[in-house]
N, C-alpha and C positions, 0 to 999 in steps of 0.2 A: 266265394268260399261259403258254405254250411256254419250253421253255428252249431258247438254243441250245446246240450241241455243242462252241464251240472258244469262250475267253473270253482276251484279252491279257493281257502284263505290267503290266497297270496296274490298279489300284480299279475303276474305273467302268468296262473290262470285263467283272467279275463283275458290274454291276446289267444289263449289258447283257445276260447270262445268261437272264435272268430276264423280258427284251423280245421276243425273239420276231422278227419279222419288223420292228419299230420302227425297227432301224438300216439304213445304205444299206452295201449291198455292191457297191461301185463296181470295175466294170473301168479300170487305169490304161493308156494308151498305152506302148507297147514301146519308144518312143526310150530313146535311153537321156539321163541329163542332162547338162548340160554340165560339166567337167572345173571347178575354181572356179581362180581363177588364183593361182599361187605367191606371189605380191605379200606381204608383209610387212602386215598390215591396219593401220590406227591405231587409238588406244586410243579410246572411247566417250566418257570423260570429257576428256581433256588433247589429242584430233588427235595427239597423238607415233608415230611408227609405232615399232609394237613387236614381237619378234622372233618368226618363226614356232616356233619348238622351246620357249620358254619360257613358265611361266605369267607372265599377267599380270593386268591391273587386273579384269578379267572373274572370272579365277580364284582374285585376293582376294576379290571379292563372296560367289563360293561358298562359299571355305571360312570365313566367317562361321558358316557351319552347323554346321560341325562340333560334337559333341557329342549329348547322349541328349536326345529328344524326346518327347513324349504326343501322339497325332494325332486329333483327332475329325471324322467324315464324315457329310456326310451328302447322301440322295439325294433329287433333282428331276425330273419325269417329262418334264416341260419348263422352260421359262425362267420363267414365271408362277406355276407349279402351287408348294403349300407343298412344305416338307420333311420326308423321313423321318425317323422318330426318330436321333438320333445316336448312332453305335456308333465305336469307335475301338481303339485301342490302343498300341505303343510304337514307337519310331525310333532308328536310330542312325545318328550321320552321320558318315564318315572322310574325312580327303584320302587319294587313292590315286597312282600312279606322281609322287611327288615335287609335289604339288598339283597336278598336269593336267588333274584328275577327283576328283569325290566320290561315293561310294559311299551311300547309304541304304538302311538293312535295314529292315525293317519288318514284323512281328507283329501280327496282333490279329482283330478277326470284322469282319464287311461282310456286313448281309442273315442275321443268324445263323450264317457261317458262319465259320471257323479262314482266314485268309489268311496266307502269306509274300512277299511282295515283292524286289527286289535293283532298284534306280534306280541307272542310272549317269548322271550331267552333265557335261559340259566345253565350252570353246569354242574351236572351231576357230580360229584368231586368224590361219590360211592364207586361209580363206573370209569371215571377220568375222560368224560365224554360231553360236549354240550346238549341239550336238549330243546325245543322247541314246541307249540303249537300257532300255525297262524290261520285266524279268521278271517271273511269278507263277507260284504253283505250280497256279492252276487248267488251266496251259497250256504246250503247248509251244514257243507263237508267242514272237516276241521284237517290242514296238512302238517303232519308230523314230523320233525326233523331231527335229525341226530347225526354228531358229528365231533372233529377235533380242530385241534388250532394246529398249525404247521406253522408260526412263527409268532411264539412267545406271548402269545392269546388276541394279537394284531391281525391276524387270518387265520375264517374260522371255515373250513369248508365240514358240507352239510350233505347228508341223503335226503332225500326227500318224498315224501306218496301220502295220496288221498286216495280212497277209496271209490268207485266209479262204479261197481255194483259189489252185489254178496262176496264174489272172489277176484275183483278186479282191484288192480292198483296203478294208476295212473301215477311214476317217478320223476324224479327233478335232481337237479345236482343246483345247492343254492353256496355258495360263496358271499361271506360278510368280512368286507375289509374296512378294519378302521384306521384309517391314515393317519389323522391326529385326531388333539381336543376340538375341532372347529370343521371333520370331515370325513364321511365314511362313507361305503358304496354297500351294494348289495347285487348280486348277479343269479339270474333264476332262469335256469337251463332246462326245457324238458327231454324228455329223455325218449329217443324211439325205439321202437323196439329191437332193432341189433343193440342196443346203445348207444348208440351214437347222439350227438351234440342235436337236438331241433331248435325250435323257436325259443331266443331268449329276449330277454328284458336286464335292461341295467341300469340301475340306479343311484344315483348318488344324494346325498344328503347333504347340505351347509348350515353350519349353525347361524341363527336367526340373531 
């Protein structure tokens, strides 16, 4: 397998590394997208509409997380194929500007190799949409995520893209399930160019 030369802020970036020509590097249309409207969104659980500046029901979900985690991954070449052996290592999770956002650090190997991480989450509560960006140190891309909860802010699925040149985008479909106080997973799908499902990574979290 080829390695490629630029891998995102996320896990399953670096197995992408490792793919070669396997993922779609998609040119996106120049519009630019539409503006989301000022509207005060309502909350997912209770319809209340709730304040644009403040956190809410969304941002209690998150900081459920907070605290030191152990994470183990592991990688699928497709959706059927078995998994790699599982490698993992540690997390840390903070509320950052006054719960608006959580931070997760993350340490450990992916593929043999030393990774750092930096995940940011919050929800837009202007747009009714979650928001994201996540770093790594194999890269100097930053991958951007945006998405909703389909079950009461417990699953949050996610689009996903990094940039790969001036008009390319290399997409992802990322899924964050948090199961309980003591467990949550993360699934990071890339995306080929018809669409379809490539190389994933999944991972789970245990509170420490």
């Amino acid at each position: 397998m080829t390695r490629m030369t630029l891998v995102s802020g996320s896990l399953v970036l670096l197995a992408a590394s490792f793919l070669g020509a396997g993922l779609a590097r998609v040119e996106q249309p120049r519009d630019a997208a539409p503006r989301p409207s000022a509207q005060p969104a309502p909350s997912v659980e209770t319809g209340a509409v709730e304040s644009i500046e403040l956190p809410g029901a969304a941002h209690a979900e998150l900081t459920r997380l907070v605290g030191d985690w152990s994470w183990t991954s592991v990688l699928r070449m497709s959706p059927d194929s078995p998994g790699s052996e599982p490698e993992g290592g540690s997390a840390s999770v903070e509320a950052i500007l006054d719960g608006r956002f959580i931070a997760i650090r993350e340490i450990g190997l992916m593929l043999g190799e030393s990774i750092e991480s930096l995940k940011i989450l919050g929800h837009n509560n202007a747009a009714g949409v979650y928001e994201g960006t996540w770093l790594y140190t194999g890269s100097t891309a930053t991958m951007r995520l945006r998405g909703q909860s389909e079950d009461n802010n417990r699953l949050i699925v996610c689009q996903a893209q990094y940039a790969t040149g001036p008009e390319q985008q290399q997409r992802f479909l990322v899924t964050i399930s948090i199961r309980s106080n003591d467990e949550f997973s993360t699934s990071l799908v890339a995306l080929l160019p018809d669409g379809s499902s490539g190389p994933t990574i999944d991972t789970t979290y245990r509170r420490q």
